[in-house]
N, C-alpha and C positions, 0 to 999 in steps of 0.2 A: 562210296562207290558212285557210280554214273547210273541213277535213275532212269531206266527206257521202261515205264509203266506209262500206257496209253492212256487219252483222256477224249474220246473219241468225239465228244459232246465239243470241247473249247476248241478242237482240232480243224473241226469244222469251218469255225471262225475264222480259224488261222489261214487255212487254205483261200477261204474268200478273200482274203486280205491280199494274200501274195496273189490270185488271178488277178484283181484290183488295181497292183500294184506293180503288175510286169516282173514278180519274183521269180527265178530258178535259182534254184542251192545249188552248190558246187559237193560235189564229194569228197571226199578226205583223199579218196586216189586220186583225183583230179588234180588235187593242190599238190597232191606230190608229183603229178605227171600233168603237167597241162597237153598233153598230146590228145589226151583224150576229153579233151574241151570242143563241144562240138563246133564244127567249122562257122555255124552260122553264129555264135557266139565270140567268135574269135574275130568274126568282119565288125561285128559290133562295136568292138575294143578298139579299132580302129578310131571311130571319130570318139574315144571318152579319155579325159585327163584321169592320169596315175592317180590323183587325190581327189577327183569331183565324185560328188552323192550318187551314183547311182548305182541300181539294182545289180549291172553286170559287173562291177569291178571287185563283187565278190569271188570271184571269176581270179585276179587279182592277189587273192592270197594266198601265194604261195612264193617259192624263194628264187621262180626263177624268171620276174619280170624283164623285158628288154629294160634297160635303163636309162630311159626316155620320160618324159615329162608326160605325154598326150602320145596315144595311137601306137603303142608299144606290142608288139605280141611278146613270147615268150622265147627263151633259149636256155641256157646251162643255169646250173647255180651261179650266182653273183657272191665271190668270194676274193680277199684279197691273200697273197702272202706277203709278208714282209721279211727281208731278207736281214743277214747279221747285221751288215754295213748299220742298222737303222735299230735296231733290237739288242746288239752286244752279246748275243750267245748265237752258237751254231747251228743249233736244234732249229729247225724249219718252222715256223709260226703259220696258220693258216687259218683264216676268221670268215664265217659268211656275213654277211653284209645287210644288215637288216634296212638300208635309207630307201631301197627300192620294191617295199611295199607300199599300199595306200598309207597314207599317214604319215611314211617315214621312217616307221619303227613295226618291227615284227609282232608287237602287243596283236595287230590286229585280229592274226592265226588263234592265239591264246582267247582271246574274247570270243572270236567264230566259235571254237572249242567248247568254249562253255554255252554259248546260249542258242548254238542249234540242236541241241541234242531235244532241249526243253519244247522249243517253235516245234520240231518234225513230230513228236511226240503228243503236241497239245499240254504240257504240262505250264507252258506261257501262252498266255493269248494279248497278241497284240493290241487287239479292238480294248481292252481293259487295264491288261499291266502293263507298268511301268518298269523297266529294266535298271536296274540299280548298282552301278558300276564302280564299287572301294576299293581304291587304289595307292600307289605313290607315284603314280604319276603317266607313263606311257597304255596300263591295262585300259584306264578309264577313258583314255583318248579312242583306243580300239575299240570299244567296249562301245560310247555315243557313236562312232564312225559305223561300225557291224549294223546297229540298229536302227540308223537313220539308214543303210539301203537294206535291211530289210524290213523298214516301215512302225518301226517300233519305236514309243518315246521314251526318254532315257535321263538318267538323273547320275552326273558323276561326282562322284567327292575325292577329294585331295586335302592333303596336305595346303597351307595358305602362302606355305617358304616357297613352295615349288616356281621352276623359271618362269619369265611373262610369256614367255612366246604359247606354252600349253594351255594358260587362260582365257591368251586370246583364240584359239584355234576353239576351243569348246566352247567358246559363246556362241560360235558361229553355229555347231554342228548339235551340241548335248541340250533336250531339252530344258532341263537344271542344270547347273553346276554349284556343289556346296563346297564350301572351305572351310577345313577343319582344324586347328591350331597345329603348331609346330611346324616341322623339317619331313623328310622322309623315313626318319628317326619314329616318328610318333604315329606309329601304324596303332595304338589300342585307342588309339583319339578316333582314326577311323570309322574303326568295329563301334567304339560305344555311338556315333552319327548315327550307324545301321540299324543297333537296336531302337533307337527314338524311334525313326522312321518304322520300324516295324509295330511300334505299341501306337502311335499315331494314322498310320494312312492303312488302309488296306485292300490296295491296288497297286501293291509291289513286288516285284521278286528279285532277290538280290542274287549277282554273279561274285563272288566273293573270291576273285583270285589265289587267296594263298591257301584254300580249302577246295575248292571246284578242280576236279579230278581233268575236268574237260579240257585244262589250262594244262596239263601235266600230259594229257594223252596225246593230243594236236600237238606237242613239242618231241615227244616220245615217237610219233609216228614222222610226222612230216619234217619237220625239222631234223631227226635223226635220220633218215634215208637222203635229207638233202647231204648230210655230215659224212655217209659213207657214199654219196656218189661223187665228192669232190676227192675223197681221199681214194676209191677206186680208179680213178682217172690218173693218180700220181705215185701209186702204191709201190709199184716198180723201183721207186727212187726211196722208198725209206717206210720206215717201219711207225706205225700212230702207235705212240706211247702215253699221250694224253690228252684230256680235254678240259676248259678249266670254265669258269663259270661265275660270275656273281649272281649270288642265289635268288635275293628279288623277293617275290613269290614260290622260288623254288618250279617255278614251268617248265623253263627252258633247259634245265640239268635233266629232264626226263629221257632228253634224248643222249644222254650221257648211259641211260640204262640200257638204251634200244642199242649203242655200238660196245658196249660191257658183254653184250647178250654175242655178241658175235667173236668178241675178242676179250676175255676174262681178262687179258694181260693190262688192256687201257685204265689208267688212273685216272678216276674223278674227285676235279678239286674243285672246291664251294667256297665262295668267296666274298668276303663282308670287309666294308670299312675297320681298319684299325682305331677310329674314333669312338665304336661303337663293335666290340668284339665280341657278338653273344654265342655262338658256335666256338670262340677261339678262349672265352674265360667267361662265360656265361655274363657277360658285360653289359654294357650299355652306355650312353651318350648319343650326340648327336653327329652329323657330319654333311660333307657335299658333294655325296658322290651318288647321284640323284636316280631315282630310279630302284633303289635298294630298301627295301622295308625290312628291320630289324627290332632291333629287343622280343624277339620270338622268332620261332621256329615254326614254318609255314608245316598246316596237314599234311599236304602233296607231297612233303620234299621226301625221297625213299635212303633216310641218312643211313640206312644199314647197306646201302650201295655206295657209299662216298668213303673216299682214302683221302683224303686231306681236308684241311682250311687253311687257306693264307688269307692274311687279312692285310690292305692295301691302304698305306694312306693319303689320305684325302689330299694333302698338299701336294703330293706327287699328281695326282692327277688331272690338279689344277694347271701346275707348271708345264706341266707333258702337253694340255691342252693350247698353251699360249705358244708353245716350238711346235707344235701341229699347224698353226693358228696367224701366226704371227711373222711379216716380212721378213727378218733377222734370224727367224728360227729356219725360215726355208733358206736362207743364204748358208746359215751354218750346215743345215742338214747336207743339202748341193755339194759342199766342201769335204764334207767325206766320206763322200763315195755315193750316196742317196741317189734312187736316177730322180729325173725332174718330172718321169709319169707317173710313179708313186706318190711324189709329194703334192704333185697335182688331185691328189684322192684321200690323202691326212684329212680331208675334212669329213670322211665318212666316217668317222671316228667318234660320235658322242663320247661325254664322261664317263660312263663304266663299260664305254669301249674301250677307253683306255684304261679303264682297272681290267678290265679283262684281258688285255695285253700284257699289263705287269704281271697278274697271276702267272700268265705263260713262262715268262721270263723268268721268273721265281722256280717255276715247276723244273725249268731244262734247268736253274743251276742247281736246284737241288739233288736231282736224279743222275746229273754228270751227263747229259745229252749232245753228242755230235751231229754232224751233220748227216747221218742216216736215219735221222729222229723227227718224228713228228709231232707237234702238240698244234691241237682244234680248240678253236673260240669261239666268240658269238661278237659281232660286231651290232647290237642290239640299234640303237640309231645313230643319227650323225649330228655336225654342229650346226645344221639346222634349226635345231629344236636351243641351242643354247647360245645362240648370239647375246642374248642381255648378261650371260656371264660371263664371257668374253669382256663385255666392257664395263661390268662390274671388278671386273682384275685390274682395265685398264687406269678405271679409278682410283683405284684404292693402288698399287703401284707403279702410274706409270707406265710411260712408253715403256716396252720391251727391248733390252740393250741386247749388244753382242752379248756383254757380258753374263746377262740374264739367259741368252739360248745356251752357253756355254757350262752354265750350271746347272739349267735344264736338263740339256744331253747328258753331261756325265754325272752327276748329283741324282737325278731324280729319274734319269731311265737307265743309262746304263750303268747307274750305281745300284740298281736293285741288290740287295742280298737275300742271302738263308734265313731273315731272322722274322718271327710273327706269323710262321708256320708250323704245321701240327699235322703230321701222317699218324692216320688214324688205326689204333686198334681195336680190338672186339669192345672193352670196356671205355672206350673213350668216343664210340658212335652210339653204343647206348647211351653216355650221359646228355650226348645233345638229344639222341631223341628221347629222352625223359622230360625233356624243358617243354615238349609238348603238352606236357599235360597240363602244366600253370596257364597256357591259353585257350588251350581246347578244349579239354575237359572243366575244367574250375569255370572260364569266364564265359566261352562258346556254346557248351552244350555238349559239344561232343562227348560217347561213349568210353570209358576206361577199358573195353572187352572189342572195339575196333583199335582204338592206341595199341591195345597187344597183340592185336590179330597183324599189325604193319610188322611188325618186328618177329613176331613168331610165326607165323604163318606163310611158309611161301608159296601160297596160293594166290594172295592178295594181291600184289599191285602186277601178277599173271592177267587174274582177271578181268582189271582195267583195261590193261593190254591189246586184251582181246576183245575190246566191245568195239575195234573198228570198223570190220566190218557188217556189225548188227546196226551201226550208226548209217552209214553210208546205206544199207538196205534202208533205212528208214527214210531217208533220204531220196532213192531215186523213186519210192510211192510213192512221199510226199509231193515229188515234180510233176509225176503221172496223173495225180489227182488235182494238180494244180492246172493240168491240160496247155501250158505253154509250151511252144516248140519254137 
């Protein structure tokens, strides 16, 4: 659950820190409503770039930055749709846009999530702990970026596979950076870094993504109200049948429960590499569809709310990325039918933005979806973040031919099928949340009598639910006491 036990003594500290430091925390309403961002903070935004360190651009995290580089205020959600011509099924595609946070990638929201609750509380004090970011890869970028503006030093660990472009942005930003063997695949390599560091330093507190509730609530609140005001602006026109997801950490499916809660009929699909199937045959291997922590099953994820798994594979996503990516792929795209201001925006598309689009695609042809159908995505970041594997493709095969976007297009997107998917029944969401317990209970720590409270209990992840607004009160004290206006 989400710890709000005061520590009134370390709080103190903290506060001096943030006057020190020209801190105000943003609210959880706020990030969903930047309206009520006060105006002097809003002139502020004006002279500060979308990615620079500073204190206001937490201000920033939420989904509906102008999409501007420097001096952006705010407007609508930043969502794309993507029409048949481009996707091969009828069903309406609709994805928000994660490249127009700080960063780049919507990790930010998720790491805000977890490590304010601890700051407004005093249960972290920055003058002392170190904030300790395990990841695969986008959380710990959030995670350094969150704590460098609010003042904290911070220690990320990844995976060593992970793209150059994240290593180089965290040397600039994380006080540490560790690298820990493997791919994104080897998330228990992660956790065993965390334990060293816990029996060795003790001046740290770990934000532990695929267990920290705050990663799950921040996606459940703000994220999911961003999901129902893009789809209340178009609802008119078709009916949200689903929403699909790679699981990750399992955060961002949260808000897959907040639009369930309004519409019981929406299907939630959860979605992992086919390299590495552990939801889909309790599997494992490796893959490169980045950004996906696998061979377990994250605390957070509430699998007794999930109707599917499709599992994506990884070569698809590779090739999908180089006809997003690559001159010959936008000639091909142009050619049929594609307009040229969409494909001018292929590139806000990161890697398991485009599994996250295959899922879709998977989801309308399995469900037999027309065109009065909607299925909602997560466009998590862009290629931004993955130029070096772009030209890691372009190494290892080569200039991109016609012939290559044309195998692309119909082979690897619009050849998607039915197959490596799994709609879920009663005993077949219990067996993935059973796989919980081999890393949570056995290796983590975690209790065998919370594992059965997620499952039998529906009170539970109720009560998470609900600590939005106890957070947020904590929150507008904490400013009050901070005395900046």
């Amino acid at each position: 659950m989400i710890d709000l036990t005061m520590d009134n003594t370390q709080l103190e500290q903290t506060i001096g820190r943030a006057r020190e430091k020209n801190i105000i925390i943003p609210t959880f309403a706020q990030q969903r409503d930047p309206n009520l961002v006060p105006s002097t903070i809003q002139r502020d935004l004006e002279e500060i770039g979308l990615w620079d360190v500073h204190p206001r651009n937490l201000f920033r995290i939420t989904w509906k930055n102008e999409p501007i580089p420097k001096g952006g205020g705010f407007g609508g959600v930043n969502y794309l749709e993507l029409p048949p011509e481009l996707t091969g099924v009828e069903a309406r595609i609709i994805a928000l846009v994660g490249k127009f946070f700080p960063t780049g990638a919507h990790k930010v929201g998720a790491s805000f999530g977890c490590l304010v609750p601890r700051l407004v509380t005093g249960q972290f004090n920055p003058v002392k702990h170190k904030a300790v970011w395990p990841s695969t890869g986008n959380y710990c970028r959030g995670g350094a970026y969150d704590s460098a503006l609010l003042a904290c030093d911070s220690i990320a660990i990844l995976p060593e596979e992970m793209s150059a472009e994240r290593f180089k942005w965290l040397s600039s930003v994380a006080g540490e950076v560790i690298k820990t063997p493997g791919s994104e695949s080897n998330v228990k390599e992660i956790f065993d870094k965390v334990w060293e560091l816990r029996r060795t330093r003790d001046n740290i507190s770990v934000f532990n993504q695929f267990e920290e509730f705050g990663n799950y609530l921040w996606h459940y609140d703000v994220t999911g109200h961003a999901m129902k005001e893009v789809f209340d602006n178009i609802k008119g026109k078709g009916s949200l049948r689903g929403v699909t997801y790679t699981t990750g950490s399992a955060g961002t499916i949260g808000s897959g429960d907040f639009l369930k809660e309004l519409d019981p009929g929406v299907k939630i699909a959860a979605g992992e590499a086919l390299q590495c199937p552990t939801m889909l045959l309790n599997g494992y291997g490796a893959h490169t569809i980045e950004g996906i922590g696998d061979k377990h099953i994250p605390w957070i994820h509430n699998v007794k709310n999930t109707d599917m798994v499709v599992a994506i594979d990884d070569k698809d996503t590779q090739w999908i990325m180089r006809l997003f990516n690559e001159p010959e792929g936008h000639s091909l795209l142009k050619e049929i039918g594609v307009s040229e201001e969409l494909i001018s925006k292929l590139h806000l598309l990161g890697i398991s933005s485009i599994a996250n689009l295959l899922m879709s695609i998977k989801m309308a042809k399995y469900y037999e979806l027309t065109s009065d159908d909607i299925v909602m995505t997560i466009f998590t970041d862009s290629m931004e973040l993955y130029q070096s594997r772009l030209q890691e493709m372009r190494t290892e095969y080569g200039q991109f031919t016609k012939e290559n976007a044309i195998r692309s297009l119909y082979a690897h997107l619009h050849g998607q099928k039915m197959d490596n998917m799994l709609e879920l029944n009663y005993l077949q969401k219990k067996r993935i949340h059973h796989l919980k317990y081999f890393t949570w209970v056995e290796q983590q720590g975690r209790s065998l009598e919370e594992l059965d409270s997620q499952w039998y209990n529906p009170g539970y992840w109720k009560n998470i639910q609900n600590t939005v607004n106890k957070i947020d009160d904590l929150i507008v004290g904490f400013n009050e006491k901070v005395g900046i206006s």
